[in-house]
FIDRENDO-713292 format. One record per residue (C-alpha): x, y, z; residue number from 1; residue in one letter. Coordinates in steps of 0.1 Angstrom, whole numbers, plus 5000, padded with zeros to 4 digits. Layout:
REM FIDRENDO-713292
X, Y, Z, NUM, A
...
***
This chain:
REM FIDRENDO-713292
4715, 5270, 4498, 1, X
4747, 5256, 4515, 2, X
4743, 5224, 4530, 3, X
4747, 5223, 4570, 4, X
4763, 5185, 4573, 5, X
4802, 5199, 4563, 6, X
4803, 5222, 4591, 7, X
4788, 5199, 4615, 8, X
4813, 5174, 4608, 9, X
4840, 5202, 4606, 10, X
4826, 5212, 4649, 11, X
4826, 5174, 4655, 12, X
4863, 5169, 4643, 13, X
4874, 5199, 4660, 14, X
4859, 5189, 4694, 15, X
4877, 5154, 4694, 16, X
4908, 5161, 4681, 17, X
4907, 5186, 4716, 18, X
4894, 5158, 4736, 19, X
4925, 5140, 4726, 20, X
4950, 5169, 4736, 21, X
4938, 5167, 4767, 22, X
4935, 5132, 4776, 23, X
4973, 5129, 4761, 24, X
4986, 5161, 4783, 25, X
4965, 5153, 4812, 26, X
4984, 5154, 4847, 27, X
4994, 5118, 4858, 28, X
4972, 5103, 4887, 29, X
4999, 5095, 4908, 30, X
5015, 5114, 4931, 31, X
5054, 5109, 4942, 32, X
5079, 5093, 4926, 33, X
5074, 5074, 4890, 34, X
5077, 5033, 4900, 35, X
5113, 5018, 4890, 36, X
5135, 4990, 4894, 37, X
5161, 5008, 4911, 38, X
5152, 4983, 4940, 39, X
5159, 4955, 4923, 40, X
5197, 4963, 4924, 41, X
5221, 4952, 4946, 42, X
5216, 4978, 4973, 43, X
5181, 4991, 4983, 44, X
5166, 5023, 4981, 45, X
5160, 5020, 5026, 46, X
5177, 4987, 5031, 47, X
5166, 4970, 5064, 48, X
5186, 4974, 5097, 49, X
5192, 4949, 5122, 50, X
5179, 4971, 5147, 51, X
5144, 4973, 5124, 52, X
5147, 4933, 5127, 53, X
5148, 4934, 5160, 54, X
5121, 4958, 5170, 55, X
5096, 4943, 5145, 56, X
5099, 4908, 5161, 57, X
5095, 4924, 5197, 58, X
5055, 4927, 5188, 59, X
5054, 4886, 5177, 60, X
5029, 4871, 5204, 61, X
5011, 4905, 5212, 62, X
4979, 4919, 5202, 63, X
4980, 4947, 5183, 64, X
4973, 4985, 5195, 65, X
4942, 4995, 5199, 66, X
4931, 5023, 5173, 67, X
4898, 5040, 5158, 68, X
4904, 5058, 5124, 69, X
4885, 5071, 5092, 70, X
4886, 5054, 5058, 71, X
4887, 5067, 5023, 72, X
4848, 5074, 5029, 73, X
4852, 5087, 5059, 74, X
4838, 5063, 5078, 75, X
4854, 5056, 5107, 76, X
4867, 5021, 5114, 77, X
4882, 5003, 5144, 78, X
4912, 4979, 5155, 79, X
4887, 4956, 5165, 80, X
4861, 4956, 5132, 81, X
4899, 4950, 5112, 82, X
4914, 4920, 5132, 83, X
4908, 4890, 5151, 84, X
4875, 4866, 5136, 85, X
4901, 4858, 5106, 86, X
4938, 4865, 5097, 87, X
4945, 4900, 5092, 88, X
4974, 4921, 5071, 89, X
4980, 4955, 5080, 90, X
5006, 4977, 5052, 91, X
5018, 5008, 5065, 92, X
5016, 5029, 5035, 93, X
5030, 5065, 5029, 94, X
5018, 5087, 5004, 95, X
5032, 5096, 4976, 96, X
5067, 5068, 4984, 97, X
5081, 5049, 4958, 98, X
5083, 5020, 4977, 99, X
5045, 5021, 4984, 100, X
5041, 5026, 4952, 101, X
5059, 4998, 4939, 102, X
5053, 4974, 4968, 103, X
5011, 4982, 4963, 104, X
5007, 4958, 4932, 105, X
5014, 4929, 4951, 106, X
4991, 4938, 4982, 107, X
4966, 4940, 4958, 108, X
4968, 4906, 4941, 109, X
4974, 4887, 4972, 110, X
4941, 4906, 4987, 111, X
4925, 4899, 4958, 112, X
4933, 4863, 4959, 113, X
4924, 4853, 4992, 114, X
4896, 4871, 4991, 115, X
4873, 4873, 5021, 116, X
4893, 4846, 5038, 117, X
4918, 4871, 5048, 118, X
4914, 4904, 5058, 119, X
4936, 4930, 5042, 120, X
4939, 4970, 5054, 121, X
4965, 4995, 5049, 122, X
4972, 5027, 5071, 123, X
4985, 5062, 5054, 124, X
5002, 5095, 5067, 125, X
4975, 5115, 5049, 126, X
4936, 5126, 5055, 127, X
4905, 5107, 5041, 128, X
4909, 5126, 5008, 129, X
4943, 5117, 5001, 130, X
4935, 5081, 5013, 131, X
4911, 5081, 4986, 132, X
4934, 5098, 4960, 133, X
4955, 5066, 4968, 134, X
4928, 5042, 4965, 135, X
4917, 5051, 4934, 136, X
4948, 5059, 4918, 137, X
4964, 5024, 4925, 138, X
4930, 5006, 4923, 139, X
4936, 4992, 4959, 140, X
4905, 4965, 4969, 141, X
4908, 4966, 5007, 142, X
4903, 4998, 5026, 143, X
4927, 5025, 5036, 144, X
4925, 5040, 5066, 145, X
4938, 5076, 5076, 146, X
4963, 5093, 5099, 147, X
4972, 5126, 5098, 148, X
4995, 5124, 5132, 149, X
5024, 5099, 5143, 150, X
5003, 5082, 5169, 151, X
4989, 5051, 5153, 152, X
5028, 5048, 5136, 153, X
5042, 5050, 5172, 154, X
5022, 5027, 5189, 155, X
5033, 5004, 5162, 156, X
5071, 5007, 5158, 157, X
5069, 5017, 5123, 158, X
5090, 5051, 5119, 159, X
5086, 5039, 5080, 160, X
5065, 5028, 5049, 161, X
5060, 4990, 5034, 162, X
5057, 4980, 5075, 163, X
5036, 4946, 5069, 164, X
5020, 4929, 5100, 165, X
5002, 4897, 5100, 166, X
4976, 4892, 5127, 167, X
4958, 4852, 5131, 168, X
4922, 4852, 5145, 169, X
4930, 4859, 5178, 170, X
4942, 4895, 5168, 171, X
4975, 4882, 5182, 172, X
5006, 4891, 5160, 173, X
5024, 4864, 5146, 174, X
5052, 4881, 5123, 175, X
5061, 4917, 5113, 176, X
5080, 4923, 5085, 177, X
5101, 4960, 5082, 178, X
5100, 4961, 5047, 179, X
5091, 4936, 5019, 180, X
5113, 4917, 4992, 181, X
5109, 4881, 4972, 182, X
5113, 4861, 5008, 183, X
5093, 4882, 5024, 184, X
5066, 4881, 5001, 185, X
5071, 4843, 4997, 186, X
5070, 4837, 5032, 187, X
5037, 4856, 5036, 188, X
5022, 4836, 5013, 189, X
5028, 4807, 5024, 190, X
5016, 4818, 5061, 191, X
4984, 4833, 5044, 192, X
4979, 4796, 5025, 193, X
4984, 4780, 5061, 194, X
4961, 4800, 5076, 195, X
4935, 4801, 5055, 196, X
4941, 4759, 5040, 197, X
4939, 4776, 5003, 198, X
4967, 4773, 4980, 199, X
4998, 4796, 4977, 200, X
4989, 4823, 4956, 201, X
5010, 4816, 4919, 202, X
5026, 4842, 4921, 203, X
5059, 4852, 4903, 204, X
5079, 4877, 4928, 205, X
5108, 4881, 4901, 206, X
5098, 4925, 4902, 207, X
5108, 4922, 4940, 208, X
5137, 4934, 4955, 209, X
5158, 4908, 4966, 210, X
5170, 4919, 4993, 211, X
5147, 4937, 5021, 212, X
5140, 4974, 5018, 213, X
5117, 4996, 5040, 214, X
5099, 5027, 5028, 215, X
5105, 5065, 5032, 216, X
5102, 5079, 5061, 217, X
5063, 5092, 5077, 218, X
5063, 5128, 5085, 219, X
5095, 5137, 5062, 220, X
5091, 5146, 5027, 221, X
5099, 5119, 5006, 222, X
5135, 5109, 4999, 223, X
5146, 5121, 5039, 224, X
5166, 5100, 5049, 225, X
5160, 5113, 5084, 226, X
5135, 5092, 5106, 227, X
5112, 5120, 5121, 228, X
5111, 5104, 5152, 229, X
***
């Protein structure tokens, strides 16, 4: 009589060896473009205008627009549930852009840092379901809200990704930046410690582009170098 336990073990092998194929030729998570340091270089991907200057410091001292969206869950979520009570950072994110993708790891660990004492959202050009292809993919803590029309961009200036606003607890906006690089991301930690009395984040920026670069463009496929408005 031929012993069963050979060919069991013979099935098992089989099965995880094909386990293995699959998890090694399994499609990456991420959509878009693979995360580099092309940024880092001397000239940036979207370097920032003077005119983007400009317009972002023309919403310092107002309140922020008024907007009702749907998160990852769909659930939907207002302007005033997001900010004012505590400071608030709002990252305009577009799906699927490099720089979103390489900006998001920093969002993240400043979020995560200041915790509950600062309020942290992002906005993105796709529905709920891509918001929460997003969410999960880059692992981000703080909800992500969805647009699937320029309106909510319009209303606040931002024709691109890696727009960063910083509200205090009036709701009042008290700097915009049009991109992000090492200041930038210095500078809003530091705001964020002043805000909140905790301790600069420790930090080390040196993956940053040093000089200030924006994101692609919302509405255009990625790369355009066309605003779409």
């Amino acid at each position: 009589m031929v012993k069963p336990l050979p060919i069991v073990v013979g099935i098992l092998t089989v099965g995880l060896v094909g386990v293995s194929l699959v998890i090694m030729n399994r499609e990456p998570m991420a959509v878009g473009v693979e995360s580099n340091s092309y940024n880092i270089q001397e000239v940036p991907r979207h370097p920032v205008t003077k005119e983007m200057e400009v317009n972002a410091e023309s919403f310092i001292g107002k309140k922020g627009p008024e907007f009702s969206l749907v998160d990852s869950e769909g659930i939907e979520m207002g302007s005033s549930g997001l900010i004012g009570g505590q400071p608030s950072v709002l990252v305009m994110t577009k799906d699927g852009c490099p720089c979103s993708i390489e900006s998001q790891p920093f969002w993240t660990s400043m979020s995560l840092y200041y915790g509950p004492a600062v309020k942290f959202f992002g906005i993105i050009d796709v529905d709920a379901k891509g918001g929460k292809k997003f969410k999960t993919d880059f692992m981000v803590p703080y909800p992500i809200l969805s647009s699937t029309d320029d309106k909510v961009f319009r209303a606040f200036g931002a024709k691109q990704s890696v727009y960063v606003y910083l509200f205090d607890r009036e709701g009042v906006i008290q700097k915009v930046w049009p991109g992000y690089s090492r200041a930038m991301l210095t500078e809003l930690n530091k705001l964020l410690s002043e805000m909140t009395g905790k301790e600069s984040e420790p930090t080390d920026f040196k993956m940053v582009p040093e000089k200030m670069t924006s994101g692609c463009f919302f509405f255009q496929p990625v790369g355009t170098d066309k605003p779409a408005w």
